[in-house]
N, C-alpha and C positions, 0 to 999 in steps of 0.2 A: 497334493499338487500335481497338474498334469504334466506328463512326461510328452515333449515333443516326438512327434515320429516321423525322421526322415524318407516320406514316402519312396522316393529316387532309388533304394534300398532296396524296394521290396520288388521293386521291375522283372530284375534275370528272373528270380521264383514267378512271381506271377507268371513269366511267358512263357516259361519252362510246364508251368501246369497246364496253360491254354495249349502248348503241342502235345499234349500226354491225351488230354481227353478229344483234342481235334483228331488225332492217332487213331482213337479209340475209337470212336463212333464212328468214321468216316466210313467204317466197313458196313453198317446199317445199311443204306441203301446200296451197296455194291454185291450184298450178297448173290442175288442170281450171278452176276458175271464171274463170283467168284466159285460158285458150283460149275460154271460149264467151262471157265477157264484152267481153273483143278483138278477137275474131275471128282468133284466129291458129293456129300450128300449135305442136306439141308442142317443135320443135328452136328457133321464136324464143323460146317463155318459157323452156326453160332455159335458152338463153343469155343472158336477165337474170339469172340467177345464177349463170353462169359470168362474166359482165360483171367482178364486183371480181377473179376472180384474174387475168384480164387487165390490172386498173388497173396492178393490182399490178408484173405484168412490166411496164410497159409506163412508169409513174410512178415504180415501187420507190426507184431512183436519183436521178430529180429529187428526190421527197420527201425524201428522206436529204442530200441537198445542202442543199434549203432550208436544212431543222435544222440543218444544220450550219457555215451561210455564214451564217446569218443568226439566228433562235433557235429551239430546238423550241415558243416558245408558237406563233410565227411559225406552222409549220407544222400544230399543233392549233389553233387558231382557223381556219386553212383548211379542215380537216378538219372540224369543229364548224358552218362556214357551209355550206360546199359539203352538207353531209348534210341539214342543211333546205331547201333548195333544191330538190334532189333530191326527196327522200321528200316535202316536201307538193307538188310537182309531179307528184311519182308520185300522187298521190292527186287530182287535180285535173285529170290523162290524160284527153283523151276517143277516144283512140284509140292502136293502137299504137308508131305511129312513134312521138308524143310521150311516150309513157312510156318507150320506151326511150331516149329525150332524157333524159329527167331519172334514170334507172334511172342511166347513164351516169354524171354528174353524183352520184349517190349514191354510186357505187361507187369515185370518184377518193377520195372521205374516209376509204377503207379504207385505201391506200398514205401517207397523209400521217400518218394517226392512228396507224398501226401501226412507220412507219420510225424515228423518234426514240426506239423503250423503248428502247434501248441508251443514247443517252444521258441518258435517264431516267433507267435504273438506274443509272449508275454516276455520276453527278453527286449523285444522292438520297444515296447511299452502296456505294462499292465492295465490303463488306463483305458487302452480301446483292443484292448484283446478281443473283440467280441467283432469289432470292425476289422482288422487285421485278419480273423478269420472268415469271416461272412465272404468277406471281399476276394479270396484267396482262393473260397472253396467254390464261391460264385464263380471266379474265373476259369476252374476247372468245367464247370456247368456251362460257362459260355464255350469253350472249346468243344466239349459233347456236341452242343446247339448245332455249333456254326459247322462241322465234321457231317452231323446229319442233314443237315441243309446241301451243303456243298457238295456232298460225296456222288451226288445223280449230275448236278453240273458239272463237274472235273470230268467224271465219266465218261458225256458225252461229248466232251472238245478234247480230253487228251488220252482218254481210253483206261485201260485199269492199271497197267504199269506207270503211267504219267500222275497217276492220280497218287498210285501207292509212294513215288518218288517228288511228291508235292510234301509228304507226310514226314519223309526223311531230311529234306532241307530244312523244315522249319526244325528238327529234332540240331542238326548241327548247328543252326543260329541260335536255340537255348542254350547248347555248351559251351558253344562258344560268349556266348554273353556270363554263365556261371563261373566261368573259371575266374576272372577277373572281378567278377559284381559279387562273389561270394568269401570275399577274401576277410578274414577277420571276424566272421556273420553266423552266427547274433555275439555279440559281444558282455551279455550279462548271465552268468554262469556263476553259480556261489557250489555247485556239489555234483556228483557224480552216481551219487548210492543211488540205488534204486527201491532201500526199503520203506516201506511206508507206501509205497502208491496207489499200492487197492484201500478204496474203504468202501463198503459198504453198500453207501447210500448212493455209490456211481452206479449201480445197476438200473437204478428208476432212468438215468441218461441214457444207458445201453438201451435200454426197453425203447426207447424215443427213438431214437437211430436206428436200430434195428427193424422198427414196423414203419417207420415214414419212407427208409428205403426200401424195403421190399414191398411195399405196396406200388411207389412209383414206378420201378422194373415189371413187376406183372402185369400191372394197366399197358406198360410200354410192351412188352412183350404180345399178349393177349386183344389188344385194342382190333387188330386188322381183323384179327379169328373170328371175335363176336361181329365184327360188322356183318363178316362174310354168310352169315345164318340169315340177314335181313334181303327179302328180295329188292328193296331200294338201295342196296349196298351191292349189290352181286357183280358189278364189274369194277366198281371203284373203291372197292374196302382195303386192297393193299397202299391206295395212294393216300388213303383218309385213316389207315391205321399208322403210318409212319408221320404223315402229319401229326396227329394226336400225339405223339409218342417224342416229335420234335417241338413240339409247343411246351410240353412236361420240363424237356431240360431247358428251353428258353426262362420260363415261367423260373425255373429253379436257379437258373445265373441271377436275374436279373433280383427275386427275393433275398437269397444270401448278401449280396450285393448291396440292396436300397437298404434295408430293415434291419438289420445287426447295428450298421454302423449309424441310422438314426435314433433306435431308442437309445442307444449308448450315449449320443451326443446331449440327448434331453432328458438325460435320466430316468428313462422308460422302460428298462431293462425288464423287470416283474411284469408289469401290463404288458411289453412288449409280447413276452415268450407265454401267456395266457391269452394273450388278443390272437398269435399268431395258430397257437395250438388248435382253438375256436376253429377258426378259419379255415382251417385243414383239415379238422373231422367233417365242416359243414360241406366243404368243397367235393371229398371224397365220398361221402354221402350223394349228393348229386351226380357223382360221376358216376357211381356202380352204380344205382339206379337205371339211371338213365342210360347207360351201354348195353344194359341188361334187362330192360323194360322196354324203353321207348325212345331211340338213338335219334334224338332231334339234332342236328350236328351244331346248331350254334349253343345250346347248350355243354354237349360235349368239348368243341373248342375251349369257350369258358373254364367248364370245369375243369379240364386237366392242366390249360396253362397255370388259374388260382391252384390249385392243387401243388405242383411244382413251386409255386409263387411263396406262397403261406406255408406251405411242409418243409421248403426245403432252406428255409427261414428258422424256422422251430428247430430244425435238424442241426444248422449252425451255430447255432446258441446252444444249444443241448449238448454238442463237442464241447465250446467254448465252456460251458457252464463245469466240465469236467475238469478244468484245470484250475479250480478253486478248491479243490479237493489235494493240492499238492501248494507247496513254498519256495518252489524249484523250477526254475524255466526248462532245466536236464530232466524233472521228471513230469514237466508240463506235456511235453514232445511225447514220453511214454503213455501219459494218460490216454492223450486225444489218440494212441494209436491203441492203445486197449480199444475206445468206442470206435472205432473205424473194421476192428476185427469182427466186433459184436454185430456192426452193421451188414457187416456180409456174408456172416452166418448166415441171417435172415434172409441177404437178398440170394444165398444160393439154396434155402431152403423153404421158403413160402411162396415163388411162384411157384416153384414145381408143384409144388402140392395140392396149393389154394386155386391156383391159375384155372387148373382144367375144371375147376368148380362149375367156372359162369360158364361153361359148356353143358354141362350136365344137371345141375343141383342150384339154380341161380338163385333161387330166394337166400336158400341156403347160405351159401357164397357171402352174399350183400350183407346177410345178419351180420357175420361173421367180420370181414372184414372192415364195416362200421362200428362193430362191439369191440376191435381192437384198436380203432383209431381213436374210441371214447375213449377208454381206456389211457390212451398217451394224452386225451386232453386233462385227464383226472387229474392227473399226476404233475402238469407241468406246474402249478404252485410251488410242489414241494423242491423244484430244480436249484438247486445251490448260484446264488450271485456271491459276487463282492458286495460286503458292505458298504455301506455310505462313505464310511470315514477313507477308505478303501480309494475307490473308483467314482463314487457321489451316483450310484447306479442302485434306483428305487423303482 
């Protein structure tokens, strides 16, 4: 029998994620201003935005425990302080070190806010756990988006401190919405243990999570570099690598988003997470191709938004599909942040590596990370659903 789900519920989290990843990204295009207003170099400001997928490995676990020992508002209301903290201290930097103090500080609300959708979704209601996620991780993705889009407009009408102080009000209108909109939340909790939560067969999940994020981060990362080799790109590759790179997280809100909570509604779940897996080696195929052969750009537009679109689809069913693996909405929370850890292994370990590939070794490269995207399509049959009797998700 399907369990209603008071969407009005799920608001303060969703907004709370759309200012975590708007936080986040918004520093994309701000980076030169923020080398020559810092005084720094190009590898310390990305690494303020490689900072959250660090929290992430590094908290994923704690966070997951909290929610799970104790309550997920527990762990959102930490997420919710720590991100104003953060971000109007980011805004109130008067020098490097201290911005990456609080950058720091911002970046831990990513692990705490992100660890518990599992038990989110399946406390809300078991039945569209898969839309409850899609839709939740989608709207972190829309945040990314709309941070990368926005962050060169804020820039040039309100400068960089107006811009960083854009990032801090929306940060105090999510706590302020959590403290009240989280009260009581999620309300179906049968246990506390945590033993039992690993099995096994959640690694073939990790393995999904793990290569469909670290491949979307090094195309994002990588995109401008490779243009910058073609003499038809020589003055515009920086404008058309963050494009590319902002089409990926669009692509990727708007998939988690449509396609979770459709197959779920028409009991498509299995074809769903094999249609979408498809879709995602074919997309990625065309993309490294083509950045690395013959960078026709409506092509590449194409391919990296479906890319984001279809990956990042498979990527939230692939979370979602991990909490099938548990009886407990307290160790639902811990699962999806086990697969959240695993994914940023990868994402902080395969651009580095793989990335400077298509600079040097392209064929090479392309094999490579096509023969590991096959790979995640191989695999996505054997992904764990609810049964029929379950969910009615076939």
């Amino acid at each position: 029998m399907s369990t209603p789900v008071r969407w009005i519920r799920l608001l303060p989290y969703w907004f709370l994620l759309f200012t975590i990843g708007f936080g986040w990204f918004i520093l994309a295009p701000l980076v030169g201003n923020i080398i020559a207003s810092f005084h720094s170099s190009l590898a310390s400001v990305i690494l303020l935005i490689s900072l959250y997928g660090y929290t992430m490995v590094a908290l994923g676990l704690l966070a997951g425990w909290i929610s799970a020992r104790f309550t997920v508002r527990s762990a959102l209301l930490m997420a919710a302080i720590l991100s104003v903290i953060g971000l109007v201290g980011r805004s109130l930097s008067p020098n490097y070190t201290i911005l990456f103090i609080f950058q720091t500080v911002a970046a831990v609300a990513y692990p705490m806010a992100v660890a518990p959708v599992g038990s989110i979704s399946e406390s809300m209601s078991r039945d569209r756990a898969h839309t409850i996620t899609g839709i939740s991780i989608g709207i972190l993705f829309l945040g990314m988006a709309v941070g990368a889009f926005a962050g060169g407009i804020l820039l040039s009408a309100i400068k960089l401190s107006g811009t960083f102080w854009i990032t801090a009000v929306l940060a105090i209108m999510a706590l302020i919405l959590i403290i009240p909109g989280t009260k009581n939340y999620p309300a179906d909790y049968r246990g506390r243990s945590l033993r039992g939560v690993f099995k096994s067969g959640v690694v073939k999940n990790w393995y999904v999570g793990l290569i469909i994020a670290s491949v979307s981060v090094m195309f994002g990362g990588i995109a401008a570099e490779v243009l910058s080799t073609y003499h038809a790109y020589a003055t515009t590759y920086a404008y058309y690598g963050g494009l590319l790179g902002g089409l990926t997280f669009l692509g990727s809100a708007l998939g988690a988003i449509i396609l979770p909570p459709l197959f779920e509604r028409y009991r498509f779940l299995r074809k769903g997470i094999i249609i979408t897996s498809f879709l995602a080696f074919v997309s990625v195929f065309s993309l490294s191709y083509f950045l690395s052969f013959l960078p026709i750009l409506w092509i590449l537009v194409l391919s990296f938004f479906f890319f984001g679109f279809f990956g990042n689809a498979y990527w939230s069913m692939a979370m979602t599909s991990t909490t099938n693996y548990v009886d407990d909405p307290a160790k639902a929370g811990f699962s999806t942040s086990m697969f959240s850890v695993a994914t940023n292994v990868g994402v902080a370990l395969i651009p580095v590596f793989v990335g400077p590939l298509f600079l040097t070794v392209a064929p090479f490269a392309v094999t490579l990370v096509v023969a590991l995207e096959f790979v995640g399509f191989l695999i996505s049959p054997a992904l764990k659903i609810k049964p029929p009797a379950e969910a009615g998700a076939t």
